[in-house]
Kinemage of the C-alpha trace (Angstrom):
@kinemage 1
@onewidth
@group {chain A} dominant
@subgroup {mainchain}
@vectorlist {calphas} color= white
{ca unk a 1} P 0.000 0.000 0.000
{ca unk a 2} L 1.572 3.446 -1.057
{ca unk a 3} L 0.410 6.911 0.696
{ca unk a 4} L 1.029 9.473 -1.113
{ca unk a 5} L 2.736 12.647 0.452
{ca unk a 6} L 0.269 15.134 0.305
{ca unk a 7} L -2.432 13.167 1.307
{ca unk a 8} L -0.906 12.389 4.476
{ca unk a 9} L 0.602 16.221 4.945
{ca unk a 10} L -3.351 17.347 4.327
{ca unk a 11} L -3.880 14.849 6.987
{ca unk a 12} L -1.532 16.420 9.421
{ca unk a 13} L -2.324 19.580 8.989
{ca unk a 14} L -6.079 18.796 9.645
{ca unk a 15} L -4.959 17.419 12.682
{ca unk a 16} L -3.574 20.353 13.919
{ca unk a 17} L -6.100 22.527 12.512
{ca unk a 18} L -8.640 20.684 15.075
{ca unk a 19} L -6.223 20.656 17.848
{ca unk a 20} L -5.834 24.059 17.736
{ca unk a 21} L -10.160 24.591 17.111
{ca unk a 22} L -10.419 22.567 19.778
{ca unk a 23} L -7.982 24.408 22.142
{ca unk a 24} L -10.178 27.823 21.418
{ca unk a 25} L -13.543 25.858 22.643
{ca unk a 26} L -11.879 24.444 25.129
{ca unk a 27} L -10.811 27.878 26.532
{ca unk a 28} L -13.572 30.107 25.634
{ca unk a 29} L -15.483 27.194 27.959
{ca unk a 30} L -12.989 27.527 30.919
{ca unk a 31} L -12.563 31.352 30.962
{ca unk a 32} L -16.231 32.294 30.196
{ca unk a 33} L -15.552 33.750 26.576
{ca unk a 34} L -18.328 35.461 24.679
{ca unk a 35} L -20.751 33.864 22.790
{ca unk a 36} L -20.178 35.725 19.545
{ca unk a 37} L -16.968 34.862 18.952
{ca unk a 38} L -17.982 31.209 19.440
{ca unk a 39} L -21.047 31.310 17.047
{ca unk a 40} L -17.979 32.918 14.818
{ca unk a 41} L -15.697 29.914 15.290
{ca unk a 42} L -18.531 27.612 14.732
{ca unk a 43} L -19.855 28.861 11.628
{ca unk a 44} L -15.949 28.916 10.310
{ca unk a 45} L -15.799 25.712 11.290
{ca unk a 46} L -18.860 24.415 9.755
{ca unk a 47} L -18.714 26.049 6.275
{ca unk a 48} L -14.771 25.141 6.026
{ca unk a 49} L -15.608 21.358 6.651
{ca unk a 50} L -18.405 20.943 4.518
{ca unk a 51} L -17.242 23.354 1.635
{ca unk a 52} L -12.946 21.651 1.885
{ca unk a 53} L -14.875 17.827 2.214
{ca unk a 54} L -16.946 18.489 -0.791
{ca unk a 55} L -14.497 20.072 -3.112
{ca unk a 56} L -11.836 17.398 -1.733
{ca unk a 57} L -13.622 14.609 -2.620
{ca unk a 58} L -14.825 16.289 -5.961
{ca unk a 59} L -11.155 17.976 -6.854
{ca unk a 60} L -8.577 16.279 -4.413
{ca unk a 61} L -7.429 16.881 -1.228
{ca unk a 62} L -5.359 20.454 -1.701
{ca unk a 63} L -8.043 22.175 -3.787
{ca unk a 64} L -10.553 21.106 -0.629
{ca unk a 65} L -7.770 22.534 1.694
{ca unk a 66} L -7.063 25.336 0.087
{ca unk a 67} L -10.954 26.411 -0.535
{ca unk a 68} L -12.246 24.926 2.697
{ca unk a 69} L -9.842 27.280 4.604
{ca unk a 70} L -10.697 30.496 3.144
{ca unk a 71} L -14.555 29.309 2.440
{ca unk a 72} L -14.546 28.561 6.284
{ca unk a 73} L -12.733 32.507 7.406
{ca unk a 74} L -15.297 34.289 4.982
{ca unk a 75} L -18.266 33.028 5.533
{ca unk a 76} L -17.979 32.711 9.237
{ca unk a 77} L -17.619 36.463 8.632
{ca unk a 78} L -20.623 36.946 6.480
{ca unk a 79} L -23.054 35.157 8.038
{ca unk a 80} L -22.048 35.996 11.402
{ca unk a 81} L -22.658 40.008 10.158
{ca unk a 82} L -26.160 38.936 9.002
{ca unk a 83} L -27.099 37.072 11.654
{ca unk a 84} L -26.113 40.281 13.671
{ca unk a 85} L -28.842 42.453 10.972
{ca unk a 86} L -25.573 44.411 9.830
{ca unk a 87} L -26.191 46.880 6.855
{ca unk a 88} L -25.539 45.959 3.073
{ca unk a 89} L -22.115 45.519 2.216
{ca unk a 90} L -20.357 47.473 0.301
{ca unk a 91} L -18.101 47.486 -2.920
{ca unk a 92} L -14.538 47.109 -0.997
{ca unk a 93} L -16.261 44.086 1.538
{ca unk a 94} L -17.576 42.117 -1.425
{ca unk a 95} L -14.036 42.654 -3.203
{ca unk a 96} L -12.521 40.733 0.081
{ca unk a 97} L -14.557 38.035 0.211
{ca unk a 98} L -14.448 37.484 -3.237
{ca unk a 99} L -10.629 37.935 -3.061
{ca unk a 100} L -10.329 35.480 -0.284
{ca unk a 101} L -12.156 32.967 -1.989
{ca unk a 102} L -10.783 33.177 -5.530
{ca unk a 103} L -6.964 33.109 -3.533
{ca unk a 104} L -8.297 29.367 -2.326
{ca unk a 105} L -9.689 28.221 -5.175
{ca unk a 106} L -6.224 29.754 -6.924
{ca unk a 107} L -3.922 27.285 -4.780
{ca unk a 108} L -6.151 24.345 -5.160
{ca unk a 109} L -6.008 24.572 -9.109
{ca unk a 110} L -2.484 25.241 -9.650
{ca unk a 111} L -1.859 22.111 -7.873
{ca unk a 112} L -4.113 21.018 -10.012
{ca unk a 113} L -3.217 22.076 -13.493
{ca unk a 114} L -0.578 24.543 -13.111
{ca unk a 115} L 0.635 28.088 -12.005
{ca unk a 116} L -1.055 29.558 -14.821
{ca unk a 117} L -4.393 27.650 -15.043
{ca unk a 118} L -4.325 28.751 -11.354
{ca unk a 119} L -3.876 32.217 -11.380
{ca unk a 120} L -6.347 32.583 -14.388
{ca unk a 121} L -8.721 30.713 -12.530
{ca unk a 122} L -8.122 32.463 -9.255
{ca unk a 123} L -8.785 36.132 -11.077
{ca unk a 124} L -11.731 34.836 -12.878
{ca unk a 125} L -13.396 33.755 -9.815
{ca unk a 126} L -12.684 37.008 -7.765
{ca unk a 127} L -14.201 38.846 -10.582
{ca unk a 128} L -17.524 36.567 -11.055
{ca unk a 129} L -18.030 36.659 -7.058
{ca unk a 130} L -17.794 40.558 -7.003
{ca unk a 131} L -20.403 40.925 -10.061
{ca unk a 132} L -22.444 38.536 -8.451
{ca unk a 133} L -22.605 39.805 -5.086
{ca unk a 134} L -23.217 43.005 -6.713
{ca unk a 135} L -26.066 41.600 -8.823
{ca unk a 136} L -27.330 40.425 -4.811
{ca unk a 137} L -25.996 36.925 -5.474
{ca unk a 138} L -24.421 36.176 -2.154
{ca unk a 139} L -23.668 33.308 0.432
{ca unk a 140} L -26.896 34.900 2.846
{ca unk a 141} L -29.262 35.473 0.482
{ca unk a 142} L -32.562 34.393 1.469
{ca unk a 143} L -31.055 34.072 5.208
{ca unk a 144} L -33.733 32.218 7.908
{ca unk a 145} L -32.194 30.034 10.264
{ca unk a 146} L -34.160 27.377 10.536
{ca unk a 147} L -34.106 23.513 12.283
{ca unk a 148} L -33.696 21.890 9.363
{ca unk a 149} L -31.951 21.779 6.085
{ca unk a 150} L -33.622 23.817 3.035
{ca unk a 151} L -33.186 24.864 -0.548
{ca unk a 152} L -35.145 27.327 -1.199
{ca unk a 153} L -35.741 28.687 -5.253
{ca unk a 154} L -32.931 31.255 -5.298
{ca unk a 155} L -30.455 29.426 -3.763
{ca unk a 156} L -31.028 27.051 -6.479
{ca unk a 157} L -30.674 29.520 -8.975
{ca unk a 158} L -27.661 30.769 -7.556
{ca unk a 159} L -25.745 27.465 -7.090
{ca unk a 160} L -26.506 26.980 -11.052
{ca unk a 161} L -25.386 30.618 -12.302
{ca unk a 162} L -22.401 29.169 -10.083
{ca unk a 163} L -21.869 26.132 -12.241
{ca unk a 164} L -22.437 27.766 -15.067
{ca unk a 165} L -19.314 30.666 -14.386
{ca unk a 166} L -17.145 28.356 -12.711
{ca unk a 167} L -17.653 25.917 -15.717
{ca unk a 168} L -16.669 28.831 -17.903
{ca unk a 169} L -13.762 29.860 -15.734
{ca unk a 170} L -12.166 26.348 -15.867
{ca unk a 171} L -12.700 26.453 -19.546
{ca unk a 172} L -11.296 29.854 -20.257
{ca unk a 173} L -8.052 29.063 -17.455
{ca unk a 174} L -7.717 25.906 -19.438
{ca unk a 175} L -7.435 27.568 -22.631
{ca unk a 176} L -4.735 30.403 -21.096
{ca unk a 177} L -2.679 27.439 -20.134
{ca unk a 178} L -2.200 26.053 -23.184
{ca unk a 179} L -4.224 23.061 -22.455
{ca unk a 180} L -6.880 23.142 -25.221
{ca unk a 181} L -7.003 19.875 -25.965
{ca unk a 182} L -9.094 18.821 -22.192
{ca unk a 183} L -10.388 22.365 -21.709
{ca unk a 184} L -14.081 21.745 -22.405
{ca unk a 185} L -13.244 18.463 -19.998
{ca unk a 186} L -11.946 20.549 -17.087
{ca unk a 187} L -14.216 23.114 -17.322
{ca unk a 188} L -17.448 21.068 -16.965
{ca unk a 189} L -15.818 19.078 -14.338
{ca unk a 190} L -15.021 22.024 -12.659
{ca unk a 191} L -18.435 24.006 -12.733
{ca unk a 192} L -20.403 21.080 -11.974
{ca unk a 193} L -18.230 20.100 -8.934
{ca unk a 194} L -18.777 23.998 -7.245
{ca unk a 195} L -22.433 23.930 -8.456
{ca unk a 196} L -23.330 20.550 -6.352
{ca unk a 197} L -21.425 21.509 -3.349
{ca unk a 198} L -22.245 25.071 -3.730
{ca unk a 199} L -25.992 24.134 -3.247
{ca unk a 200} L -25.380 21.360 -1.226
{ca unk a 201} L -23.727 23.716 1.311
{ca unk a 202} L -27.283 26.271 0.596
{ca unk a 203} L -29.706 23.291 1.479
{ca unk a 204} L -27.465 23.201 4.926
{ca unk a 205} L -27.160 26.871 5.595
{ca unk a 206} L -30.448 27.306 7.093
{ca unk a 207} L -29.075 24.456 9.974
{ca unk a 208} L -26.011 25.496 10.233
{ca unk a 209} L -27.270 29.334 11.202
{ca unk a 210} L -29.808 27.726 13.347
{ca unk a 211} L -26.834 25.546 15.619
{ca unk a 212} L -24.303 28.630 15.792
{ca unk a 213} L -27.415 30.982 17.234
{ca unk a 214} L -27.950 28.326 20.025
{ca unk a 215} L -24.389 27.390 20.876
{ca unk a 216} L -24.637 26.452 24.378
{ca unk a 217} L -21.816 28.568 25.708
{ca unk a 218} L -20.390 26.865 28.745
{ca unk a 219} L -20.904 23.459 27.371
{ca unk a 220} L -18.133 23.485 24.580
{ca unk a 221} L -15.375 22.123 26.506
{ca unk a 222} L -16.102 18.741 25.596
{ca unk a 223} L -16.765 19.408 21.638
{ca unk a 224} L -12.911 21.406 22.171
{ca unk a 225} L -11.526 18.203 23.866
{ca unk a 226} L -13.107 15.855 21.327
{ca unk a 227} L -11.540 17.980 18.644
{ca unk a 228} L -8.244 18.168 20.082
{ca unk a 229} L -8.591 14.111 20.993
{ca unk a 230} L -9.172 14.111 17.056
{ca unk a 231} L -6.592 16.002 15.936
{ca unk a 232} L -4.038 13.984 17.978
{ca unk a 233} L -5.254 10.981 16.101
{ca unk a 234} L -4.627 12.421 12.628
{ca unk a 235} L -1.272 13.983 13.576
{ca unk a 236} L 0.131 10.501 14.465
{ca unk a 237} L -1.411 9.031 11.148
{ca unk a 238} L 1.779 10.050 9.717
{ca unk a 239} L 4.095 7.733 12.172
{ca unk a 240} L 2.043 4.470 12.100
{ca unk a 241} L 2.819 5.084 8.248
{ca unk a 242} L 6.322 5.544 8.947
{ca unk a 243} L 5.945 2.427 11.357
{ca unk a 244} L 4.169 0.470 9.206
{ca unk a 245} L 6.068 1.269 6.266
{ca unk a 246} L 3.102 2.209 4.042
């Protein structure tokens, strides 16, 4: 059985990711920290794993790394200023976000197909997410916590304008980098792998935003010590290969 290298770095880092998620529950538990900053560090949680596992599976483990990170630090930060009723956004805000994002999905398809495929792609994206969130297609739209899982009509519509760009963008990156020959491939591949996860991710929002309001603030010591218990486990992964000689 071989492992390959990055697979078991992504593991490793994971693990420390959670061990260090889990240290900031743990604390915010023992010293009495506020409850925003944990309905922060549970949305950012949340959105990174389900946004990183879907693309990961979908586009390999770095492209889910690299876009569940910065999918996880934005929209923590969006929906936790909605939740709040914060006023509409303006031009430089959406720019961010839509920088942040297109930076992750940058990383993730330079591993992918190259520096160049991934710094078209990366631009491309930035762009799209700034037109669309000023054409009000954004990660809260049609925000309503609720206690279960929901799609409703224009997050639909939005995770298929989504597919449709993103297919675009991989086409149009592919074609930059000199790859003509799969470019129609990578493109749908592409576009159809953020559509499904992008409404995937939508039908859970509603649940998500629902769990983060009613965090129960002083009982998140054991989630932290679970996560850092978890995080232990995938840090050693990489010495029972070594042992093991995988």
């Amino acid at each position: 059985m071989i492992v390959d290298k990055h697979t078991l770095a992504i593991v490793s880092i994971t693990g420390s990711s959670l061990d260090v998620l889990g240290t900031l529950y743990l604390a915010y538990d023992l010293f009495g920290g506020e409850h925003g900053p944990l309905r922060t560090l549970t949305r950012g949680v949340t959105y990174g794993a389900l946004f990183g596992g879907g693309y990961g599976l979908a586009l390999g483990p770095v492209f889910g790394l690299a876009s569940g990170v910065t999918h996880g630090i934005t929209l923590a930060w969006e929906f936790s200023r909605a939740s709040r009723g914060g006023p509409k956004p303006g031009f430089w805000y959406d720019t961010a976000m839509s920088a942040i994002r297109g930076g992750g999905f940058a990383l993730g398809a330079a591993h992918l197909y190259g520096v160049t495929f991934g710094a078209t792609f990366g631009a491309l994206s930035t762009v799209g997410q700034v037109l669309g969130y000023r054409a009000g297609i954004r990660p809260t739209i049609d925000y309503r916590p609720a206690t279960r899982p929901r799609l409703t009509k224009l997050q639909f519509l939005a995770a298929v304008n989504r597919t449709v760009g993103y297919a675009a963008a991989g086409y149009i990156a592919a074609l930059t980098a000199h790859q003509s020959a799969g470019a129609l491939g990578v493109g749908v591949k592409t576009g159809l792998a953020i559509g499904v996860v992008t409404a995937i991710a939508g039908a859970c929002t509603p649940f998500v935003e629902w769990i983060a309001d009613h965090v129960p603030e002083k009982r998140m010591g054991v989630f932290g010590v679970g996560l850092i218990l978890t995080g232990f486990a995938l840090q050693s992964v990489q010495y029972w290969v070594a042992l093991l000689d995988f």
